[in-house]
Backbone bond lengths (Angstrom), bond angles and torsions (degrees), N, CA, C in turn:
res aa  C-N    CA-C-N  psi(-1)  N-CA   C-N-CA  omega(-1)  CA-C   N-CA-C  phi
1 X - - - 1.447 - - 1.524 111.72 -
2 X 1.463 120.52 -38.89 1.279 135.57 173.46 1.718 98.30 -26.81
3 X 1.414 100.24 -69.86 1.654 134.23 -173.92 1.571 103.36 -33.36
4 X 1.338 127.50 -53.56 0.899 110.43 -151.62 1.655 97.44 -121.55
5 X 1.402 121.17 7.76 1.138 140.20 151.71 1.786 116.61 -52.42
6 X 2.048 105.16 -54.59 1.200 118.39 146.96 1.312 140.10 -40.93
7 X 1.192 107.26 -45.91 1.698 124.14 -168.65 1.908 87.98 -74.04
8 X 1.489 120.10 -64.88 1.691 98.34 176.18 0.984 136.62 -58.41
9 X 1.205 129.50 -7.08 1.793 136.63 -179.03 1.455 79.70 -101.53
10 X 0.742 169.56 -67.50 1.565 150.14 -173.66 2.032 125.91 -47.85
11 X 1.397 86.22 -56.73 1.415 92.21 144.09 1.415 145.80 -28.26
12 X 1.333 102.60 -48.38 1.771 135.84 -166.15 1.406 79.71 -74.17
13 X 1.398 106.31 -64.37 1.437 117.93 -130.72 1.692 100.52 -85.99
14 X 1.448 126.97 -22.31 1.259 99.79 159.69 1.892 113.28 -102.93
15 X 1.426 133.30 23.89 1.328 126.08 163.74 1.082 76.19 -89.95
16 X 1.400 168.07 -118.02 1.504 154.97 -130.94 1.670 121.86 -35.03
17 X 0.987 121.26 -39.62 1.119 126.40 176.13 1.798 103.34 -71.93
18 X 1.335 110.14 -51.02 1.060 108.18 -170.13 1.575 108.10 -51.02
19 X 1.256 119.91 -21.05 2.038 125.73 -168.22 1.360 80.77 -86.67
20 X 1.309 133.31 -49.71 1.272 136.50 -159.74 1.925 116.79 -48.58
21 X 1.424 95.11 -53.24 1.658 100.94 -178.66 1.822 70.03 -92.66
22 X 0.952 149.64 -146.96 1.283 147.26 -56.32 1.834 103.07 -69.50
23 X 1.612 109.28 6.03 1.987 104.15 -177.58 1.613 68.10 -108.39
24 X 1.389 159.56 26.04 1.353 132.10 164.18 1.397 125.59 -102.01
25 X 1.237 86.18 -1.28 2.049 109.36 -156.22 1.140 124.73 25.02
26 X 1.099 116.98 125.59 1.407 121.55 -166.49 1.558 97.90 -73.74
27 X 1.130 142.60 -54.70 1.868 124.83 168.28 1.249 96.06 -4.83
28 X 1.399 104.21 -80.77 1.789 109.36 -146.42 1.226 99.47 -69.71
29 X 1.455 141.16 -16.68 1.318 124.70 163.35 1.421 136.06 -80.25
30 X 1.295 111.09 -17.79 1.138 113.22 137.35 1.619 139.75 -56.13
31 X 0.905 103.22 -71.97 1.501 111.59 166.39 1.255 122.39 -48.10
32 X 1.166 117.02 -23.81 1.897 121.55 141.30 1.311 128.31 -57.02
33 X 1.245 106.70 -38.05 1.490 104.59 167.20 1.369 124.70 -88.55
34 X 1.350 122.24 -27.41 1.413 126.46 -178.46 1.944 102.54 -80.52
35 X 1.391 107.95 -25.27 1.182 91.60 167.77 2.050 135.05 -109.90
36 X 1.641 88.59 44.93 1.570 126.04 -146.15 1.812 110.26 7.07
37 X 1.444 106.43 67.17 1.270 129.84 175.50 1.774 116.59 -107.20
38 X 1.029 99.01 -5.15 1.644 107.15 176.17 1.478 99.87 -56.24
39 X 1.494 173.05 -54.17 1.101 156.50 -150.33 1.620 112.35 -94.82
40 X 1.601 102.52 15.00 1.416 95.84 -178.68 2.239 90.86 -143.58
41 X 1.369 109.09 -6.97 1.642 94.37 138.01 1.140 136.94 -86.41
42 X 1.360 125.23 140.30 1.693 129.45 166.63 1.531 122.21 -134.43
43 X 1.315 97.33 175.50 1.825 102.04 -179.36 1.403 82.38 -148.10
44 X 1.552 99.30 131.52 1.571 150.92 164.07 1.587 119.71 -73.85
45 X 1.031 138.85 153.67 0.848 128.12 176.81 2.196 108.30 -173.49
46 X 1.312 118.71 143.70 0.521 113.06 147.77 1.585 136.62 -176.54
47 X 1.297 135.51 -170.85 1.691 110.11 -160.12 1.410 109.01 140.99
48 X 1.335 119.80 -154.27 1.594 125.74 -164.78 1.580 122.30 -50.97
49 X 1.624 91.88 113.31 1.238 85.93 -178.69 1.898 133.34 -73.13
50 X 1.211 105.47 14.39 1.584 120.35 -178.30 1.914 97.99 -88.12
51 X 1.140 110.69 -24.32 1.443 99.64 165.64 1.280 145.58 -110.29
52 X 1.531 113.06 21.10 1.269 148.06 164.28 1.553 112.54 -38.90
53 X 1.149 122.25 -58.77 1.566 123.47 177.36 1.963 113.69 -62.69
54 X 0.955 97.67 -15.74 1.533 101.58 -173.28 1.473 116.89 -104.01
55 X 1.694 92.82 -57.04 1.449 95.48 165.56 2.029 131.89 -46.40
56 X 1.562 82.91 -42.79 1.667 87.92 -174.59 1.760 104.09 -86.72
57 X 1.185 125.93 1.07 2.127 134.03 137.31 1.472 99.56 -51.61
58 X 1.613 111.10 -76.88 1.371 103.17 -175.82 1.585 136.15 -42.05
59 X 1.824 96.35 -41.95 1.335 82.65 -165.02 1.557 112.87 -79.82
60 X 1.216 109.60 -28.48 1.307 112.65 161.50 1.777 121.62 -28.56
61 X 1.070 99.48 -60.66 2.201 98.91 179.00 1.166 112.38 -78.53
62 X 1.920 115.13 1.76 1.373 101.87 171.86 1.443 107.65 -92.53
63 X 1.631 115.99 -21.63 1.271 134.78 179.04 1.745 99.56 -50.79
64 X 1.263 95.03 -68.54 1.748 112.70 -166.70 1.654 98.74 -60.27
65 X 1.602 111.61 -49.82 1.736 96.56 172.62 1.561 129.23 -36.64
66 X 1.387 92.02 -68.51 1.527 107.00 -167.85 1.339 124.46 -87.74
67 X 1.801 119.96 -24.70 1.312 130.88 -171.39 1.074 106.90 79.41
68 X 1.293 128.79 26.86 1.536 136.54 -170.24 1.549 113.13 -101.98
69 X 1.569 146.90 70.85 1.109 127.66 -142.35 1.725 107.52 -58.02
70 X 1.344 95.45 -177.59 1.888 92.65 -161.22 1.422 97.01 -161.42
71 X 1.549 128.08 102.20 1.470 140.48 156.00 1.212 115.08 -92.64
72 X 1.243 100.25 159.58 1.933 132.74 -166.21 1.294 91.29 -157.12
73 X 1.353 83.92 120.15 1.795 104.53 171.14 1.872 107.37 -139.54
74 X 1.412 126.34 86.70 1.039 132.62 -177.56 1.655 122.16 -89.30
75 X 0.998 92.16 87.39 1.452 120.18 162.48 1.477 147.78 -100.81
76 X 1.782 98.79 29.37 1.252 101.43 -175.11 1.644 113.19 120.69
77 X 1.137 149.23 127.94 1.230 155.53 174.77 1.465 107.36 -59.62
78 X 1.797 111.09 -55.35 1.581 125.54 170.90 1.992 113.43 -52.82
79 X 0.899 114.69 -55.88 1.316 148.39 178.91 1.671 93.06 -58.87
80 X 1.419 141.27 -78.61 1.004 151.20 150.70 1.750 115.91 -2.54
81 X 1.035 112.23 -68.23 1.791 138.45 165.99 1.669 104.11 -54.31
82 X 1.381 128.00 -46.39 0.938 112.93 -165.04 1.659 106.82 -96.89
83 X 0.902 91.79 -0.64 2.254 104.60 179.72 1.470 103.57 -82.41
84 X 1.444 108.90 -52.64 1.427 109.02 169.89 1.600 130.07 -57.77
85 X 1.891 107.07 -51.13 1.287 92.53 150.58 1.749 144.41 -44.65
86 X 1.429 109.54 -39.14 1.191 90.12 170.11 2.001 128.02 -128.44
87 X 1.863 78.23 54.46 1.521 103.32 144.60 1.573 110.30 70.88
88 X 1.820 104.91 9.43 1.079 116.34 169.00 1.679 127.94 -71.74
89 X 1.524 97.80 -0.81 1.592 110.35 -175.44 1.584 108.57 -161.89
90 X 1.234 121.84 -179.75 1.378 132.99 -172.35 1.476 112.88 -84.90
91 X 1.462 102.56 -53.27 1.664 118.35 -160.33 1.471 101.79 -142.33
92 X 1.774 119.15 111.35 1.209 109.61 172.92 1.695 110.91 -85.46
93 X 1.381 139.81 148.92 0.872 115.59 -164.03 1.977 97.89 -135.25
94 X 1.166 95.97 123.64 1.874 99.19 -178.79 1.324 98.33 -131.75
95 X 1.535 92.02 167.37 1.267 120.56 176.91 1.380 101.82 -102.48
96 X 1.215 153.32 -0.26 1.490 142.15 141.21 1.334 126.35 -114.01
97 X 1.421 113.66 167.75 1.934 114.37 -149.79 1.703 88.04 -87.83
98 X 1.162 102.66 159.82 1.579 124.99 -168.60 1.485 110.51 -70.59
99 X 1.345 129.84 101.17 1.524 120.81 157.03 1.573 125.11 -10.98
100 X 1.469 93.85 145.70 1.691 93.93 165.17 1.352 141.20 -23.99
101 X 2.024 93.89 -59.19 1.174 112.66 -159.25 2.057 103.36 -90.82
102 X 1.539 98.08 -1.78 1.022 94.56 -175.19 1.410 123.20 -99.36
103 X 1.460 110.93 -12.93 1.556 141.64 144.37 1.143 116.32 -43.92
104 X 1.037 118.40 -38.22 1.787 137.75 -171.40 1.315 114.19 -80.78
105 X 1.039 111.65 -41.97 1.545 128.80 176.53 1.812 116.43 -71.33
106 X 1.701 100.63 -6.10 1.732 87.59 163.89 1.500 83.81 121.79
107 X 1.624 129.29 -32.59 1.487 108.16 -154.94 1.637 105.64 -84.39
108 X 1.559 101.16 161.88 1.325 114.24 -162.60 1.491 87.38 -105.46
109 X 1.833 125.20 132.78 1.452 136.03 164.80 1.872 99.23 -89.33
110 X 1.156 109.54 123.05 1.205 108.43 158.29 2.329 104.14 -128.33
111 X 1.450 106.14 119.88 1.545 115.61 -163.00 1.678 81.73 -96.80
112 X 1.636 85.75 157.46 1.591 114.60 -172.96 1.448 87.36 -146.21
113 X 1.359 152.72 99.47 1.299 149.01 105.92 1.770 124.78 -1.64
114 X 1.380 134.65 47.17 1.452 124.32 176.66 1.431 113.03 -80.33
115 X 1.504 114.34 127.65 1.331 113.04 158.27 1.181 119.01 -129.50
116 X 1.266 127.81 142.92 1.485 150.40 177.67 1.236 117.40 -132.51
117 X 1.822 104.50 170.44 1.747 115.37 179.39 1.233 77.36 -125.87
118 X 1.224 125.03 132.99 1.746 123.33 131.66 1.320 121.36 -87.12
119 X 0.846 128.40 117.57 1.537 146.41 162.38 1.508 118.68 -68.29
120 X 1.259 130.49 124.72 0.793 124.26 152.55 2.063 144.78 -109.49
């Protein structure tokens, strides 16, 4: 059980990463580094607090990957949505799909399906 306890936190952990670089763009991360500006780009983030323990794993090795600094500020999935709308952060991040009116308003839904067992 251990085994496959492992195999989903690995799982998790690169479909998260994977959202992680593709809102970082690799252009601008490059071009941060070639123009040794990487310690003065970052990505913001903030939103559901059920993914706080994982996210702030992730953002950490995206930190150490790229030199790109990387915040998590979990305050809510609702709260999350509305930071991003108004441009107070990079990536709002929830655990449920975006309202009508909140679609309407310009924001882009991109869904991630994760499932796991934790065992204890």
């Amino acid at each position: 059980m251990k085994i496959k306890k492992m195999l989903s936190i690995v799982a998790v952990g690169v479909l998260c990463l994977g959202v992680l670089t593709a809102c970082g763009g690799k252009t601008s991360q490059e071009n941060a580094v070639a123009n040794g500006k990487a310690g003065s780009a970052s990505v913001s983030t903030d939103g559901s607090t059920s993914m706080e323990k994982v996210i702030g794993i992730l953002g950490e090795s995206f930190k150490n990957d790229t030199g790109i600094a990387f915040t998590y500020n979990p305050i809510g999935s609702g709260s999350g949505i509305k930071a991003v709308s108004e441009g107070r952060c990079d990536i709002g991040l929830s655990s449920r799909n975006l309202k009508n009116e909140e679609k309407a308003s310009g924001l882009m839904e991109t869904v991630r399906h994760i499932g796991y067992r934790w065992e204890t």
